[in-house]
N, C-alpha and C positions, 0 to 999 in steps of 0.2 A: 504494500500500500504506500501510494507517496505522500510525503509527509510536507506541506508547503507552510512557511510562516509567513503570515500577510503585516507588514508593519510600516504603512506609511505612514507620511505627515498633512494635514491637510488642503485641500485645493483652493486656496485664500480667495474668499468672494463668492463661491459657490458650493463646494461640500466640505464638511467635515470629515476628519481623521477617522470618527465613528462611522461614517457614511462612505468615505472612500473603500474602510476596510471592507465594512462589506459588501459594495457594491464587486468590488475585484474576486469575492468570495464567492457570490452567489454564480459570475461566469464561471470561475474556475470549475463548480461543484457540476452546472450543465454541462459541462465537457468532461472533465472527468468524477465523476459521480463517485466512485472509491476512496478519492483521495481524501486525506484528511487536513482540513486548513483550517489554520492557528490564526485566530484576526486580534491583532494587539495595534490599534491607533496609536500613534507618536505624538510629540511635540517638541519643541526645545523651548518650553517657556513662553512663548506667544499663545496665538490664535488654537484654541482645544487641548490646551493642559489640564483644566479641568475634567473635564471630558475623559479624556486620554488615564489621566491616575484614579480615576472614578471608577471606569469599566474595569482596569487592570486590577483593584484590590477591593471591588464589589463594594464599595462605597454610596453613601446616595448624595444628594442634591435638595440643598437649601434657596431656595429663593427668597428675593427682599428688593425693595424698591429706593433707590440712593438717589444722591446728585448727578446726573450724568458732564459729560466732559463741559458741556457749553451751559453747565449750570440749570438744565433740565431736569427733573423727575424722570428717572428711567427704571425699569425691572431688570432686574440682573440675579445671579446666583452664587454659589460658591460650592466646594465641595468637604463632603466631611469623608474622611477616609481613617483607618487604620495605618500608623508607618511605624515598626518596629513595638508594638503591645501599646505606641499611646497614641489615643483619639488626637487629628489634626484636620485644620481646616483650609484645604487649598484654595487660594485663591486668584484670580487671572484678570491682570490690566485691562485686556484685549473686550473682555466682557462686561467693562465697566467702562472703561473712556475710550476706546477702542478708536484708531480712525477712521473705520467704515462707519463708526456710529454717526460724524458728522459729514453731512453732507459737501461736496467738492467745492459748491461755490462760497460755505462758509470755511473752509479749513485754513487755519491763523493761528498757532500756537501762542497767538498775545491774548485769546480770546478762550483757552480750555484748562480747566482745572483738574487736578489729582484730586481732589477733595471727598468725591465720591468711593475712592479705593480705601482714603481713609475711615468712610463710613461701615465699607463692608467691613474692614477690621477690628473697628470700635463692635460691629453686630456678634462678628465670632467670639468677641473675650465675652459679649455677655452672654453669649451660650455655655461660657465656661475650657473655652478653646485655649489652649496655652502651648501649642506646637501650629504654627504659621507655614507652611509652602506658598510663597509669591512670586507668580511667572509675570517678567514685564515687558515682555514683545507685542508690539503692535499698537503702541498707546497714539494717542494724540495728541499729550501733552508736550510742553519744556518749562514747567514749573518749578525745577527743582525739587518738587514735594513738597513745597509749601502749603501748597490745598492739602495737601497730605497727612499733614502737621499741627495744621489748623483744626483740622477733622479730629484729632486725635486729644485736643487740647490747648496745644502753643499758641500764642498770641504775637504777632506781628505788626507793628504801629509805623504806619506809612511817614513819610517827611511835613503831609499835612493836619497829623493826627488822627487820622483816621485807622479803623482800626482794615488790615488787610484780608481780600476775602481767597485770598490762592490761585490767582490767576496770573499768567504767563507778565503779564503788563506791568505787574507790579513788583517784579526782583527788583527792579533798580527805584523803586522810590521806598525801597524798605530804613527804617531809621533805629528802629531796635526790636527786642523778642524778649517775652515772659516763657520762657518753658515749664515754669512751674506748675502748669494746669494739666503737664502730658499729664494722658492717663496711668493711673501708679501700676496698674497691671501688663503694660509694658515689659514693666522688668525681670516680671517672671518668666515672659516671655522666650520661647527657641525660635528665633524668627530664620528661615531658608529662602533665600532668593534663586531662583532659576531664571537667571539667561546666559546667553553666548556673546553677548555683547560686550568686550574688554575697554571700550573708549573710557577716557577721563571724564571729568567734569565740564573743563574751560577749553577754548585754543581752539584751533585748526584741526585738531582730530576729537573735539569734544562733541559733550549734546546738542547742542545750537547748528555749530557749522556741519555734522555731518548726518543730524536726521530731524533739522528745522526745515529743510526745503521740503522734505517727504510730506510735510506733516502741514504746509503752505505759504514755509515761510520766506518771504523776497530777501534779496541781499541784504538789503537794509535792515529788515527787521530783524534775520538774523546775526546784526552784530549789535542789533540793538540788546535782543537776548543773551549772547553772550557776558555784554557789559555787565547785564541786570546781573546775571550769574554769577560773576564775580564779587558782585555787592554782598549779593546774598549768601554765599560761599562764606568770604571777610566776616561778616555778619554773626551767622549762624556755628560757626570753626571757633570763633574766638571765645563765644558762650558755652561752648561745649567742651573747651579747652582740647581740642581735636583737629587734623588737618587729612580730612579725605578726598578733598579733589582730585589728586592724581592718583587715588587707590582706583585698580581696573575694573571698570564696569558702574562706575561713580555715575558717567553720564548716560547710563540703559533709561532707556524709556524716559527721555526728558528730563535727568538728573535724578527719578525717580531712585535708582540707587546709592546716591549719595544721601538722600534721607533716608531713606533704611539702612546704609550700613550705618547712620547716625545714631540709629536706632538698637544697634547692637548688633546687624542682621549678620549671616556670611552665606557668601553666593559661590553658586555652584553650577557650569555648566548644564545647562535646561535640558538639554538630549540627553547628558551622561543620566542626571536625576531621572527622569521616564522611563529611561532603557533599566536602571539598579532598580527600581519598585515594581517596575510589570513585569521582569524576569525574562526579558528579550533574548539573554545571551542563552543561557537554559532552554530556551527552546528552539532558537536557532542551531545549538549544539544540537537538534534531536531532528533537526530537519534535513531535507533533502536538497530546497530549494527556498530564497528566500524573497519575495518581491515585497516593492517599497514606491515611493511615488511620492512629489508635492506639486502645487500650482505651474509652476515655470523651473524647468535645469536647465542652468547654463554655468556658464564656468566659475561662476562664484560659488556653487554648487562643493566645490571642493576645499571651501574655506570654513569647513564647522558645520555644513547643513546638515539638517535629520539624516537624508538619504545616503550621504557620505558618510555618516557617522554607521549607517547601517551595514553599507558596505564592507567597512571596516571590521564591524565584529561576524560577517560571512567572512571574510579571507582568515579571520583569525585561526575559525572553526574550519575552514576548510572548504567551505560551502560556495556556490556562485549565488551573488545577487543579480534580480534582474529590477529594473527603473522602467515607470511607468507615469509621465508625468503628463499635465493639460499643454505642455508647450515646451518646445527644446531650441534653445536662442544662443545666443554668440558665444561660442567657445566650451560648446555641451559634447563637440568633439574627443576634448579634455577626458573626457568622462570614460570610454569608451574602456579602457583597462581594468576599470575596476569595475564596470558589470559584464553580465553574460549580454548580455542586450539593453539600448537605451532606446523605450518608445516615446511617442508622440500620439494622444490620442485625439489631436486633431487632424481631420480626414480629407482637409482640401482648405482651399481660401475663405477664413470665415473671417468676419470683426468677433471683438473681444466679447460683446454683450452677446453674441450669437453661439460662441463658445461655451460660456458661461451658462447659458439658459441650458442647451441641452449636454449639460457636459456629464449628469449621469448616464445617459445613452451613450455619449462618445467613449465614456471609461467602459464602460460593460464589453463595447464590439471589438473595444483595443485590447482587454483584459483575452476575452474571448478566442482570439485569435492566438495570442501568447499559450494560452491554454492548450491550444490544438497541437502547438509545435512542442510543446514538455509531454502533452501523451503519445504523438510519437515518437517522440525520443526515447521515451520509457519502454516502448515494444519493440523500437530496435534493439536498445539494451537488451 
């Protein structure tokens, strides 16, 4: 019987890591009906890490209604999981200030707040949550984690007296900070960051200059944020009697991990975390064949992403990965060594929203096809 581990990342914008798995599952099972396939969802901390360590350790889902990024009432969730005998509560940026949340012709990181992520965290300790997992891929913010902060208790009093409400605008007219209101339960706290993201805080490889355009910010603004950043840094370092801007990964998700590691937190590669709790390596060891997939491969692909990371523990084990992704762009070439096969499951000239709409059809007929070519391979063996 072949034994296939199905472990992608998800298709950003259209399906979920849960929904890719199984969509690749259900062609494999009509082609070859015997086989036995392992569907474990990935993430690295972004978009479906919830999701992703929720299925993996039969966990369930809390829902609750926060601040959203543009200072909206939004419904969002979190997860409650088991990790190692004590109850924790994963929680995910991507789900809470997310940038698909706001729409394109508002996106302005002078304009969204982390404030929200601090709500769902204030919601877990009153559930009695005292072990934290927090993925920060795919935000909208560059707040530094002000709104963050605020949410959690600290006080921040602008240069007009006013008091500050955590929004991207206001790092640089900040004039001093009461911390004494964080929450005391904080400190009991195991706080775990998951991402891949090593940038600093400030500079020319910080959070400003190199994921403020993503997120809608024009040149200007983005040095306007950086400055703020710096106030705020100055500011906030010197109260805390602490200097972590240049610690790696300071600037993930909008500076958002330089308030957490403010916080006590310590971070941890988002893939490696998914892959150690679902038990990825243990099954892939037990497998035959291993396939994997996200939104777009291309050669950046090789610099930390899920699929490469997947890759990697098949060669360990000895196993071929094969990549099945919505689109394969400049320098996916690259790629080529380290799977058995790199597909495309788009099938001809489409626009992106056309891909998108039917892109669970498009994965099914690419999965399906791959499918045909491992059961004959298994009877010529």
């Amino acid at each position: 019987m072949m034994k296939i581990v199905v472990a992608p990342d998800s298709f950003k914008g259209s399906l979920t890591a849960v929904q890719v798995g199984n969509i690749m599952a259900r062609a494999l099972l009509q082609e070859i009906p015997s086989a036995e396939v392992n569907v474990i969802p990935m993430a690295d901390g972004g978009e479906g890490t919830v999701d992703a360590l929720v299925k993996a350790t039969d966990g369930s889902i809390v829902r609750l209604q926060v601040t959203g990024p543009r200072g909206e009432r939004v419904d969002t969730y979190y997860g409650v999981i088991t990790d190692q005998g004590e109850p924790a509560a994963v929680i995910e940026a991507a789900n809470v200030i997310g940038l698909p949340m706001v729409p394109k012709e508002h996106r302005n990181p002078l304009h969204t707040t982390t404030r929200g992520l601090g709500e769902v965290i204030r919601s877990a300790l009153d559930q009695g949550y005292r072990r934290l997992i927090i993925g920060l891929g795919g935000s909208s913010t560059n707040d530094g984690g002000l709104g963050l902060l605020i949410a959690l208790g600290a006080r921040f009093t602008c240069k007009d007296g006013r008091a500050a409400e955590g929004y991207g605008r206001e790092l640089g007219q900040l004039a001093e900070t009461d911390l004494k209101g964080l929450d005391p339960r904080l400190a009991d706290c195991r706080i775990t960051i998951a991402s891949d993201v090593t940038n600093p805080l400030l500079g020319p490889e910080g959070a400003s200059h190199i994921f403020g355009p993503q997120k809608g910010a024009s040149p200007e603004i983005v040095l306007q944020l950086d400055k703020g950043m710096k106030s705020y840094a100055d500011l906030l370092e010197a109260r805390m009697s602490l200097s972590l801007r240049d610690q790696p990964g300071a600037g993930a998700a909008g500076g958002l991990g330089f308030a957490l590691l403010a916080l006590g937190a310590n971070m941890v590669p988002g893939a490696r975390l998914v892959e150690e709790m679902s038990g990825l390596k243990q099954r892939i060891d037990e497998a035959d064949w291993v396939m994997t997939g996200e939104g777009r491969s291309d050669g950046q692909t090789l610099f930390g992403k899920l699929p490469y990371h997947v890759a990697q523990l098949a060669k360990e084990a000895g196993k071929e990965a094969i990549l099945i992704s919505g689109s394969l762009g400049d320098g996916s070439e690259r790629l080529t060594p380290h799977f058995a096969g790199c597909f495309s499951v788009v099938r001809g000239p489409s626009t992106l929203e056309e891909c998108m709409e039917d892109a669970e059809n498009h994965l099914f007929q690419c999965t399906l096809n791959v499918a045909r070519l491992l059961y004959k391979a298994s009877i010529r063996s």
